[in-house]
C-alpha positions, 0 to 999 in steps of 0.5 A: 764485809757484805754485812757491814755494807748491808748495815750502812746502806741500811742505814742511809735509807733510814736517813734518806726516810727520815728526811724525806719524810720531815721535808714532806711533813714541813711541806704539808703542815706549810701548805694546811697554814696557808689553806686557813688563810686564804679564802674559800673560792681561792683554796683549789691549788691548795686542796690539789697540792695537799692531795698530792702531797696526802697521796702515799702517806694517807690516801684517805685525806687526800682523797678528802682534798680531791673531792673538795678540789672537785666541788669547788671547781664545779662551784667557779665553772673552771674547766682548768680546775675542774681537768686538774681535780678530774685528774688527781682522782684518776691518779687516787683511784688508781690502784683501788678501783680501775675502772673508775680511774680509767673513766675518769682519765678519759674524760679528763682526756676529752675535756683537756683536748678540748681546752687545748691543754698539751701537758695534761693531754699527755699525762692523761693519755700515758695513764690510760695507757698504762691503765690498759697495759696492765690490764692486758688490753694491749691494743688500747694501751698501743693505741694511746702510747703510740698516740701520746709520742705524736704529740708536739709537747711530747716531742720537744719534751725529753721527760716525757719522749723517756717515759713514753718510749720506756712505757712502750719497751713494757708493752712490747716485752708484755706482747713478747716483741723483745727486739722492739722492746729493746730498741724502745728502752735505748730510745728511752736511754737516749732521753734519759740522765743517768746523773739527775735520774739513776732510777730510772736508767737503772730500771730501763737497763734491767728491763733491757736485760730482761729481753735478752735473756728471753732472747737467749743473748745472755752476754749482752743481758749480763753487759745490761745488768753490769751497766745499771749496778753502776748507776743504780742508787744506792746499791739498788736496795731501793724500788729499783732494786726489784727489778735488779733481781727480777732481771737477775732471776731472769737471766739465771733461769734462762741459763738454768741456774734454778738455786739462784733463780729462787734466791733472787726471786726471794730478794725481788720478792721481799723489796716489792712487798716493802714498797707495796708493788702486787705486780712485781710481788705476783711476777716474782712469785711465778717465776720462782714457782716456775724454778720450783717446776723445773727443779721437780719440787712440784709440792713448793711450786703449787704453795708458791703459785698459790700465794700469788694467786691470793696476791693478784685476786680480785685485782686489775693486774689481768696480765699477771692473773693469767700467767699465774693461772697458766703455771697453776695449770701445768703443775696440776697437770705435773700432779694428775689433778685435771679438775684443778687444771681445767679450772685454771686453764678455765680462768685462763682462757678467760683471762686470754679473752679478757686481755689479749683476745687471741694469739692473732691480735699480738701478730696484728700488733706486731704489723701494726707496730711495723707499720707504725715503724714503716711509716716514721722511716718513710718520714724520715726518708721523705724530711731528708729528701726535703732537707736535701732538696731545700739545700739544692734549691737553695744552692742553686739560688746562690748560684743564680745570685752569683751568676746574676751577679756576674752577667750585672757586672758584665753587663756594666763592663759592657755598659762602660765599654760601649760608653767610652766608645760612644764618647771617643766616637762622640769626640771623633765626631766632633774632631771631624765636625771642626776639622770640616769647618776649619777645611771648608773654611779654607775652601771658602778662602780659597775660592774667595782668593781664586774668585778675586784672581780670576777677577784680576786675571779678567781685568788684565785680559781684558787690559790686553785684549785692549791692548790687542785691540789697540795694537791691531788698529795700530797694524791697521793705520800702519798697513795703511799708511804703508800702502801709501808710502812705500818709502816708509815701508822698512820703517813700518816693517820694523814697527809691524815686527815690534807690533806682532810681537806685542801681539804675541806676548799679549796672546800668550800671556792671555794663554798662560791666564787661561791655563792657570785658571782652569 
């Protein structure tokens, strides 16, 4: 069954290639078409894409079309063209020739600051860094990943947040800091699309399987391995399969298991050769050297220490040339050969110098990761104090809002009550103003009609006063004529008693006047 598996997944690879492969030759034949009709001074997006396209399959054709790329631009004085030529050369001399990669990275990196180019910023700052990861020049290559994350187009970019913080895992399992290692990879998940990119979660998970087994967890480096063969394509039988093994020798080596340490080193080994991967070769290599140490086959371990040797000479892999030379040192020290282990320890320490400078730097590192780390809680810490704050404020204006609503509204209740009081005091006001008028009317009438009845009370006091006056005259003449008669004095009695009655009534009619009038 295993081996009918092995044949149709062999099978659909050779098919995957072949597609692939045509696709690719429709792609580059369609692009050399377009490149003959189209004029000189316009062809430096074809003579990139060619490039590009020229990379894998024929470096030296591409590396024609870069340098066409690169004159042309230098021709038309594009800063862009000349960024986008600077940095297909960079990715061309990669393997070959780092240093110059390296020189033309940073300098396609200055030009592209400068021109304000976010995406080729980023890209040109993920290659440096991982030029001086495998270097061994761990520092740099935190400096410049580190760097990279800060940047406005890495953060609203998920490929690039993926690759970042995947790079960054790597660096931290170079330094031997598996738990941030750890916590890099799952940021680098958590970006990640196991659907449209299985790869790469595959590799993540792997590597992450690698950390806990240095770390002695291996029921959690063993969950690790579980989850990426579920998404691993192809049953990892392609690029992502050298570090499926790696991750499995690992975890076997730390257990003990050195049989099957050799036999996935062996399978690790063999897919890194096939896809032409000299550090994965070395690093599989060494471990199964290291597997040959423990088992006491110490004649297997130096042939196979060996071969790596040969592998990473007069490469840029530092890191790799110095584990290497380490394992070369213990078993001719296993073998009593201390001229060959002065030598490799030699090389060793100048490897050490060369990388990482000393053991301090990785705990200089390490602090400067914490502090990093430190930081990005305390930022954290201060934007949720500013998101809480900002929520208070805001709910506190709400609150002033609403509050000023109602002391509005009140206030115009206030307004209307005062209004209606001011109107019915307004009303009452004008009540009292008529009943006033009406009553001084009356008053007036009143002493107009007490003004004619005293005038007529006057009149007829004085009519009596006359009638007094006459009547007296009238007592008068009678007294006198009583005095002259007697004969006629009970006559004239009679008479003065009418008279004096007269009086009487006059006087008290004059008195009733009076009382009435005052």
């Amino acid at each position: 069954m295993n081996f009918i598996r092995n044949v149709k997944a062999l099978v659909y690879v050779l098919v995957l290639m072949a597609n692939l492969s045509f696709a690719q030759t429709k792609v580059i034949d369609s692009l050399r078409n377009e490149l003959h009709n189209t004029p000189e001074k316009d062809r430096w997006p074809l003579y990139v894409d060619l490039g590009y396209e020229l990379l894998t399959i024929a470096p030296v054709e591409a590396k024609k079309f870069a340098l066409k790329s690169y004159e042309l631009s230098l021709a038309n004085h594009d800063s862009v063209s000349l960024i986008g030529s600077r940095t297909l050369i960079a990715v061309l001399l990669r393997d070959e020739d780092s240093d110059s990669s390296l020189v033309m990275g940073l300098r396609t990196l200055a030009m592209a600051e400068k021109c304000q180019l976010n995406r080729v910023v980023y890209q040109s700052m993920n290659r440096i860094a991982l030029n001086y990861l495998f270097r061994g020049k761990y520092d740099l290559a935190l400096h410049f990943l580190l760097k990279a994350i800060d940047l406005p187009y890495a953060k609203g970019n998920r490929r690039a947040n993926k690759i970042l913080w995947n790079n960054l895992g790597l660096l931290y399992y170079k330094i031997r800091y598996y738990e941030k290692a750890i916590s890099a990879y799952g940021e680098s998940l958590n970006y990640a699309d196991s659907i449209a990119e299985p790869g790469l979660v595959a590799e993540t998970l792997f590597n992450m399987s690698l950390c806990e087994s240095s770390l002695g967890n291996f029921q959690k480096s063993k969950a690790c391995i579980a989850r990426a063969l579920k998404v691993c394509p192809n049953e990892c039988n392609d690029g992502e399969g050298v570090q499926y093994y790696s991750s499995l020798a690992t975890f076997q080596f730390w257990q003990g298991n050195y049989d099957s340490v050799i036999y996935f080193t062996n399978c690790a080994y063999n897919l890194a050769f096939k896809y032409r991967d000299r550090r994965m070769q070395a690093s599989s290599l060494e471990m199964k050297a290291k597997a040959y140490l423990k088992m006491d086959s110490v004649h297997l371990a130096e042939t196979t220490i060996l071969k790596a040797k040969s592998i990473v000479l007069g490469s840029e892999l530092h890191a790799e040339i110095r584990d290497v030379h380490a394992v070369l040192a213990k078993i001719a020290e296993r073998k009593g050969d201390y001229k060959t282990m002065a030598m490799a320890l030699k090389k060793y320490t100048e490897e050490l110098d060369s990388t990482e400078a000393s053991a301090s730097r990785i705990n200089i590192m390490k602090l400067e990761v914490d502090l990093k780390e430190r930081e990005h809680r305390e930022q954290l810490v201060v934007q949720e104090m500013y998101a809480k704050t900002k929520e208070d404020v805001i709910s506190a204006q709400r609150l002033l809002i609403i509050a000023s609503g109602v002391i509005c509204c009140l206030f115009a209740v206030i307004l209307v009550i005062l209004f209606k009081r001011h109107m019915q005091k307004t009303n009452q006001n004008k009540l009292l103003d008529k009943n006033l008028q009406l009553r001084t009317h009356e008053l007036q009438h009143k002493v107009s009609s007490s003004i004619k009845v005293q005038s007529f009370q006057k009149e007829v006091i004085d009519k009596m006063l006359l009638d007094i006056d006459h009547q007296l005259r009238s007592m008068k003449i009678l007294l006198k004529y009583i005095a002259s008669d007697e004969t006629q004095k009970n006559v004239c009695v009679k008479k003065s008693q009418v008279l004096f009655e007269r009086i009487d009534t006059s006087i008290r009619k004059i008195k009733s006047v009076v009382v009435e009038r005052y």
